[in-house]
C-alpha positions in Angstrom: -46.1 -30.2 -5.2 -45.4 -26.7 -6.0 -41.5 -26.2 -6.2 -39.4 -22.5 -6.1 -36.1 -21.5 -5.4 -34.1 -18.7 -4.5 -30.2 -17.7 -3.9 -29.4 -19.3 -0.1 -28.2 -15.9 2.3 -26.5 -16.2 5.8 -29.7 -16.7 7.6 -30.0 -20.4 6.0 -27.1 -21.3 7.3 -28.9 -23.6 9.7 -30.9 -25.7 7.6 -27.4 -26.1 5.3 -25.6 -27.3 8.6 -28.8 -30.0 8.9 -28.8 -31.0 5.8 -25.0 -31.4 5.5 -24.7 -33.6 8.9 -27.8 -35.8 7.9 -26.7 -39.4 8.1 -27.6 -40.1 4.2 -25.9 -37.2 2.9 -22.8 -38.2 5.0 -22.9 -41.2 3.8 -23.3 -40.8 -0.1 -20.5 -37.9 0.1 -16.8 -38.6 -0.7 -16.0 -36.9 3.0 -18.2 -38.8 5.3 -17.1 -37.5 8.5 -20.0 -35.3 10.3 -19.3 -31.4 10.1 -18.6 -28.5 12.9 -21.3 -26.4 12.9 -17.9 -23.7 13.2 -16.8 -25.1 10.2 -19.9 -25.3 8.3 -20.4 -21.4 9.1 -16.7 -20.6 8.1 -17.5 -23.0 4.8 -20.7 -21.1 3.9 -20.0 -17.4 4.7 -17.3 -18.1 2.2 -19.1 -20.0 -0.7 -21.6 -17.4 -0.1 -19.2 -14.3 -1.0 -17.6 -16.3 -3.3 -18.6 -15.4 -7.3 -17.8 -19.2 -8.8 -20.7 -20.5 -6.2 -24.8 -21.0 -6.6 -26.5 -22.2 -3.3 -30.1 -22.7 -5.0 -32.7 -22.8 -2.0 -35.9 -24.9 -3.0 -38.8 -24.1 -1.2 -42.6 -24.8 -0.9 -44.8 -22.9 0.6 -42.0 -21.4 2.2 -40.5 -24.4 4.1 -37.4 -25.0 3.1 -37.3 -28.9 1.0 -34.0 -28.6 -0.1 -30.9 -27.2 -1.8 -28.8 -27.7 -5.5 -25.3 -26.1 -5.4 -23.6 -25.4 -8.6 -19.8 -24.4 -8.3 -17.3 -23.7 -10.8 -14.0 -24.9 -9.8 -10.8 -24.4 -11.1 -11.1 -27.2 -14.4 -14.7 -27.8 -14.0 -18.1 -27.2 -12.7 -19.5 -29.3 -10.7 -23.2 -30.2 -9.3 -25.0 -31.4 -5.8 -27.8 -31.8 -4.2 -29.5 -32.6 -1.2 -33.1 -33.2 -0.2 -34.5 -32.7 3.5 -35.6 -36.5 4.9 -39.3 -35.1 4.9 -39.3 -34.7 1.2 -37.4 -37.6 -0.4 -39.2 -39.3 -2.4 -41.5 -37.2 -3.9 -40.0 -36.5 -6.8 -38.4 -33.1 -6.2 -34.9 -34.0 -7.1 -35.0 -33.9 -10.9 -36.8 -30.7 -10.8 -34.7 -29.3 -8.8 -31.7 -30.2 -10.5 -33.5 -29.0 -13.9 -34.6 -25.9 -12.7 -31.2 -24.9 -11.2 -29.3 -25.8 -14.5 -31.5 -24.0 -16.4 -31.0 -21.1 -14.7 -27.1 -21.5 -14.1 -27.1 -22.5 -18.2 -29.2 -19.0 -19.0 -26.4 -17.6 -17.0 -23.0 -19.3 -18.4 -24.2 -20.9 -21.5 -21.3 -21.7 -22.6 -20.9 -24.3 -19.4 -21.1 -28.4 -19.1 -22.0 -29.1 -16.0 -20.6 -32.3 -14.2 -22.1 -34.4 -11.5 -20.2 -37.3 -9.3 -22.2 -39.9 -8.1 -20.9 -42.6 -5.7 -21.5 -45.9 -7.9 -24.2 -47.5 -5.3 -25.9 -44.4 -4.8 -29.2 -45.8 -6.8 -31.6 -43.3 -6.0 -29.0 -40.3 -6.6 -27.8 -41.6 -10.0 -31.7 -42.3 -11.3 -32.3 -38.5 -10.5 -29.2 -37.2 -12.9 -30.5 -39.1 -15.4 -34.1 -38.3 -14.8 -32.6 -34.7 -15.4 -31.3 -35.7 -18.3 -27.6 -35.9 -17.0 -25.8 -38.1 -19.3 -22.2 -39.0 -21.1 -22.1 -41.8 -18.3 -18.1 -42.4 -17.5 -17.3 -44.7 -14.9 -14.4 -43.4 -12.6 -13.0 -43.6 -9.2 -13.0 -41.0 -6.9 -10.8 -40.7 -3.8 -11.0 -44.7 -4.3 -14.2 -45.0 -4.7 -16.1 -46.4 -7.8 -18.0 -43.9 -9.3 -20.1 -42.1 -12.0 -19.2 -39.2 -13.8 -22.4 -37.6 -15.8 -22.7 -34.4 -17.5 -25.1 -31.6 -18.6 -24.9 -28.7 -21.0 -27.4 -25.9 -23.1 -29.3 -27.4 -25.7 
């Protein structure tokens, strides 16, 4: 399947909100509690103006598959992604995560880009490293038992 992406706008806020609230994404994220659709427009408008923040939209054929953010926070930068339940397991993830580092890496070359994974989360972890995510580091996050990989220009 045919994979593109472009930068995410305010008219996507919708599928965002969908994705965010899906029950799989709620449950391999550290805040598992379903989102406002108030508070997902507040979140997004702002990520959206904001110049430490890529929302990479992935698209084929123009319907919207899913979505890799990128965002450089204040010690690190960090990675996510989520797939709509119509296209897991097709494997889109890895190339989605590849193409959105290479671009952010073109970008900020200078960057190591980190991903946390929640330790049981199977399928997520195998599509990091399919990626070629690596420096493995286990951790805990907000309690939780965790993996820590990372990515950088080679």
């Amino acid at each position: 399947m045919k994979i593109d992406f472009r930068k995410a706008s305010i008219e996507d806020v919708g599928i965002y909100y969908h994705w965010a609230n899906d029950d799989l994404v709620r449950k391999n994220s550290y805040e598992q509690q379903k989102i406002s659709f108030e508070d997902h427009i507040d979140w997004f408008k702002k990520k959206l103006s904001s110049s430490d923040c890529f929302f990479y939209l992935f698209l084929t054929d123009q319907t919207p598959v899913g979505q890799v953010r990128i965002e450089n926070k204040t010690d690190e930068t960090v990675i996510g992604i989520s797939i709509d339940s119509k296209f897991r397991g097709q494997g889109l993830g890895a190339r989605m995560l590849e193409m959105a580092c290479k671009d952010y890496l073109t970008k900020f070359p200078q960057t190591k880009i980190f991903a946390y994974i929640k330790e049981n989360n199977i399928p997520s972890y195998k599509i990091f490293k399919e990626a070629e995510f690596g420096n493995d580091q286990s951790i805990v996050v907000d309690g939780i038992k965790s993996i820590k990989l990372s990515k950088n220009r080679k």
